[in-house]
N, C-alpha and C positions, 0 to 999 in steps of 0.2 A: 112100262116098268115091270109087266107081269113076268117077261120074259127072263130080266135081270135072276129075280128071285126065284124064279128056275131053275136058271141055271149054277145058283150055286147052290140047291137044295141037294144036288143029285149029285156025289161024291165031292163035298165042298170039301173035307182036309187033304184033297188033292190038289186041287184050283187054289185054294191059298195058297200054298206050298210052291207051285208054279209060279203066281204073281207076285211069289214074295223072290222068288230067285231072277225072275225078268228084271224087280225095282235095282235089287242089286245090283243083275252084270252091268246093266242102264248105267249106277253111280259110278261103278268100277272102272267103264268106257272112258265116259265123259270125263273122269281127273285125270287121262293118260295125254290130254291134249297139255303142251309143255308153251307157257308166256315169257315176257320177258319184260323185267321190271329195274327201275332204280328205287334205292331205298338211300336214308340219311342213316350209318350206322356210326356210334361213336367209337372211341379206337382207346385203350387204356396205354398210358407211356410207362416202360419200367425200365429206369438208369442203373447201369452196373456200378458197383462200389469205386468209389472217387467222382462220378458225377454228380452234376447237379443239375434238376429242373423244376420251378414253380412250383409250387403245390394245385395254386389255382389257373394252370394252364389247360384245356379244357380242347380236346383231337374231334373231329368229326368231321367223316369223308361221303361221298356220293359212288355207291357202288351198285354195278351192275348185275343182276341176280337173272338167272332164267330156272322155270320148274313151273308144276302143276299148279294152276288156280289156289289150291286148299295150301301146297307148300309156300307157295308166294307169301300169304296169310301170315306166316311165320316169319319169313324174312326179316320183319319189323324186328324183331326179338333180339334180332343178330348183333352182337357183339366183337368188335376187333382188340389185337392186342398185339404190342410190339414193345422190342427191349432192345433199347440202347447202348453199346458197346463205344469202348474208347476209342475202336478203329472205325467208327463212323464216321471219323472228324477229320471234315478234308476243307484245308484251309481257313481253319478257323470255326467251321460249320460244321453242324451234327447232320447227317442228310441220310435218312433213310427211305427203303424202296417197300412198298405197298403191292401185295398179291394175296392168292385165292387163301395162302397157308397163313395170312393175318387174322383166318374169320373164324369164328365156331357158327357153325351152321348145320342143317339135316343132312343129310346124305342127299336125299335128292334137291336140295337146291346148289344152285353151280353156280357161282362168282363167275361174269367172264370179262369183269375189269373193275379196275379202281380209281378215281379221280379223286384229287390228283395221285398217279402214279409216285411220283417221288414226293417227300413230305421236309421240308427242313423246319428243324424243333430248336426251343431255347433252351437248351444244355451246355452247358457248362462243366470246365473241370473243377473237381472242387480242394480247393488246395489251404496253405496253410503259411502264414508268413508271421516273422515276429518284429516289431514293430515297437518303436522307441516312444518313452511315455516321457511327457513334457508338461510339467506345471504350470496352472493359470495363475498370476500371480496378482494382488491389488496393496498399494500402499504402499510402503517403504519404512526402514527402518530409521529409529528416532535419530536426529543430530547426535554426532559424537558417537554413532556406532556403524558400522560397517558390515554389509553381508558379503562374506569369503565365502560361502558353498549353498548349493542348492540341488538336489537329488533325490530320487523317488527308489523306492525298494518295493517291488523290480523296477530296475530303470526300461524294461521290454518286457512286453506281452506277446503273446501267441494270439493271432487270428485268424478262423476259419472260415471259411463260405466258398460263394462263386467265384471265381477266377476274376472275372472283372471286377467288381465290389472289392475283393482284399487287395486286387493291385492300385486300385483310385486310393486308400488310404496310403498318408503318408507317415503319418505320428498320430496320437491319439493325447487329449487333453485330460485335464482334474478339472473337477470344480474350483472356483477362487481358493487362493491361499493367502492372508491376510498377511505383512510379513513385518506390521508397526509393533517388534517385537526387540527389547535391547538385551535378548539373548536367544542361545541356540535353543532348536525344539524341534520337537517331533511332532505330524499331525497325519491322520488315517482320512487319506481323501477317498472320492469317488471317483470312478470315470464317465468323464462327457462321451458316451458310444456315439458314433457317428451315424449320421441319420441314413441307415442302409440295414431293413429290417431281416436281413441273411445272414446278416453278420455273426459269427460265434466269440466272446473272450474268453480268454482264460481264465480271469479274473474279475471282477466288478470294481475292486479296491487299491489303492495301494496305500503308503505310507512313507510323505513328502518327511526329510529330513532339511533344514536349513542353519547354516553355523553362521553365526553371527559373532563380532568381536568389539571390544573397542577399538574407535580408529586412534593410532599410535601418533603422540601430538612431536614436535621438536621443536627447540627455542632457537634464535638467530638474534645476533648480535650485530647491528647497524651504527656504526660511527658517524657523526660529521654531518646527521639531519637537520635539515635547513629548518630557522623559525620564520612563520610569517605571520606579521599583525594583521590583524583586521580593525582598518580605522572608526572614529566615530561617526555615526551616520551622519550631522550635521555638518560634516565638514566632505563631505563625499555625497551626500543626496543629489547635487544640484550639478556632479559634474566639474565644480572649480572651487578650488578651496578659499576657503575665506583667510585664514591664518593661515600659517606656517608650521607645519610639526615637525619637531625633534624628537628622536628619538633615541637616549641611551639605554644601549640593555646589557645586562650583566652576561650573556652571553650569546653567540650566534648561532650554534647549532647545537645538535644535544646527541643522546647517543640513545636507541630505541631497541627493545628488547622485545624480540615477537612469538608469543608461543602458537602452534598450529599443527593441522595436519600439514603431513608432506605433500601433500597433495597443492594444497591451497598457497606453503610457503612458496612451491616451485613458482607461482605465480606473481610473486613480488618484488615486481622491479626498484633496487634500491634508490637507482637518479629519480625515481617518481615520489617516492618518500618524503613528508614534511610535516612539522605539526605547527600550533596554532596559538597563537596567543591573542586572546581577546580584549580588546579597546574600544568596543563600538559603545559601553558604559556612555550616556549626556552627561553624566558627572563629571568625564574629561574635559566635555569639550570647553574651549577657549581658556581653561586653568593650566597651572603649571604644577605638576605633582607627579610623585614620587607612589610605585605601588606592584603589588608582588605580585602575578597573572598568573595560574597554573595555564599549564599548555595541556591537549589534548589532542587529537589525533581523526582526524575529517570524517563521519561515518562511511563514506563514500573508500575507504583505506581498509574498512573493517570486515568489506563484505567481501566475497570471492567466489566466483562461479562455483566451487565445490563444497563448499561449509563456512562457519566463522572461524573469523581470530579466535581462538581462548583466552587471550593475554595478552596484555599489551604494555609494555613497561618504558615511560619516559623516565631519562635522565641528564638532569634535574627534573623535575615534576615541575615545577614552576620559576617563572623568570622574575626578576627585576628590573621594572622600567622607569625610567625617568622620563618624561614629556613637558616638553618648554613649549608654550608656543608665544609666535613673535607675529603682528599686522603684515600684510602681505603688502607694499608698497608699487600702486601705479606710478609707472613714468611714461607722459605724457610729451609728445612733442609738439 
């Protein structure tokens, strides 16, 4: 060891000075040796005005790097980027091409490829369509009224997004509209946005208008409506009669006055028409008597696929009958 400390007694800020330039050209050598490496670098996407893509769409490619050990080191760092234009789009597809001029990188490290070289991205054009607003509607308006109109102010909205998303909608809905209302009105809906979270409206709101009226009744005048009795049950329960019924009536048919909608009167066939005079009374049965039966008209006459009768006017209101009855006589061979 004596010799060590010898030798650098004896003009030692020279011998530094040497040792310290040998360390050097040493490190200076040794980094000029050039490797070659892959790295995972991610890639930023930037759409030109009118596209569209993801937010949370997320690029990262495997590319080839060659340069010195210490550059290598940095490669990690590397950062790509690329920007989507509208002529990228071949056949539907955004498809772009990947090289050395995508990277920010040192100078000495060298990209000498990119996997994958070609990259197809979910872009989109982004466009703009306007689209008809259509109320949801619950209930119905009371008996004896009619809804003539239904319409939203805007009756169309403007819709923004991607290309797909706005072409999949086809109309756009409100929240319920309650409509058991017997007149017109106004109401400030919402809109039910369709579950497509790209979507843009124009609007959030609109304001459903609904004209409601009375429906318009009209009366009809029927001649020559047939009466028919309905017997006593005692004499009709068992299928055979026991007596004999007579019956005189003060008259045969009557004359029936029908107020309605037109709707419901276009329904009413006059040969179907009859009303009714009631005899099933046990106070008839087996006596002879004389008595004045208002007539009435079948409930089953009264109803109509579209609404009620309003009015129903018999004439005469009520009959006179006379009923005889007479022993129903077996003859016996």
């Amino acid at each position: 060891m004596k010799w060590i400390f010898d030798f650098f007694r004896v003009d030692i800020w020279r011998k530094l000075l040497a040792l310290a330039l040998t360390c050097l050209l040493y490190w200076n050598l040794s980094d000029r040796e050039l490797l070659n490496d892959k790295v995972s670098v991610p890639v930023d996407v930037e759409v030109a005005s009118g596209l569209f893509m993801p937010d949370d769409y997320k690029l990262e490619v495997r590319v080839a790097v060659r340069g010195t050990e210490r550059s290598l080191k940095e490669a990690k760092k590397m950062r790509g980027r690329v920007k989507v234009e509208l002529r990228d789009q071949v056949n539907g597809k955004f498809r772009v091409h990947l090289d050395e001029r995508n990277f920010e990188r040192r100078k000495d490290i060298a990209v000498t490829s990119v996997e994958p070289e070609f990259v197809e991205l979910p872009v989109q054009r982004y466009i703009q369509r306007d689209i008809q607003v259509i109320p949801s509607t619950s209930g119905s308006v009371p008996s004896g009224f009619r809804q003539v109109g239904l319409s939203c102010e805007p009756a169309t909205i403007r819709i923004s997004g991607p290309e797909d998303e706005v072409k999949a909608v086809k109309h756009i809905e409100t929240e319920l509209l309650d409509l058991n209302f017997d007149r017109s009105f106004s109401k400030k809906l919402k809109l039910k946005k369709p579950g497509m979270p790209n979507l843009v409206c124009s609007t959030v709101e609109v304001i459903a208008k609904v004209a409601i009226e009375p429906v318009p009744f009209e009366s009809k005048r029927f001649e020559k409506v047939p009466v028919r009795y309905l017997y006593p049950a005692s004499l009709s329960a068992s299928g055979v009669l026991q007596k004999e019924l007579n019956i005189v009536s003060s008259v045969s048919d009557v004359t029936v006055v029908i107020t309605a909608p037109k709707a419901v009167m276009d329904e009413i066939e006059h040969e179907k028409l009859f009303v009714v005079a009631d005899l099933s009374s046990d106070t008839f049965a087996g006596k002879a008597a004389k008595v004045t039966v208002p007539l009435y008209c079948p409930v089953g006459l009264r109803n109509f696929s579209h609404g009620k009768v309003r009015e129903l006017d018999i004439r005469p209101a009520s009959v006179d009958v006379t009923l005889r009855f007479s022993e129903v006589k077996n003859n016996r061979k």
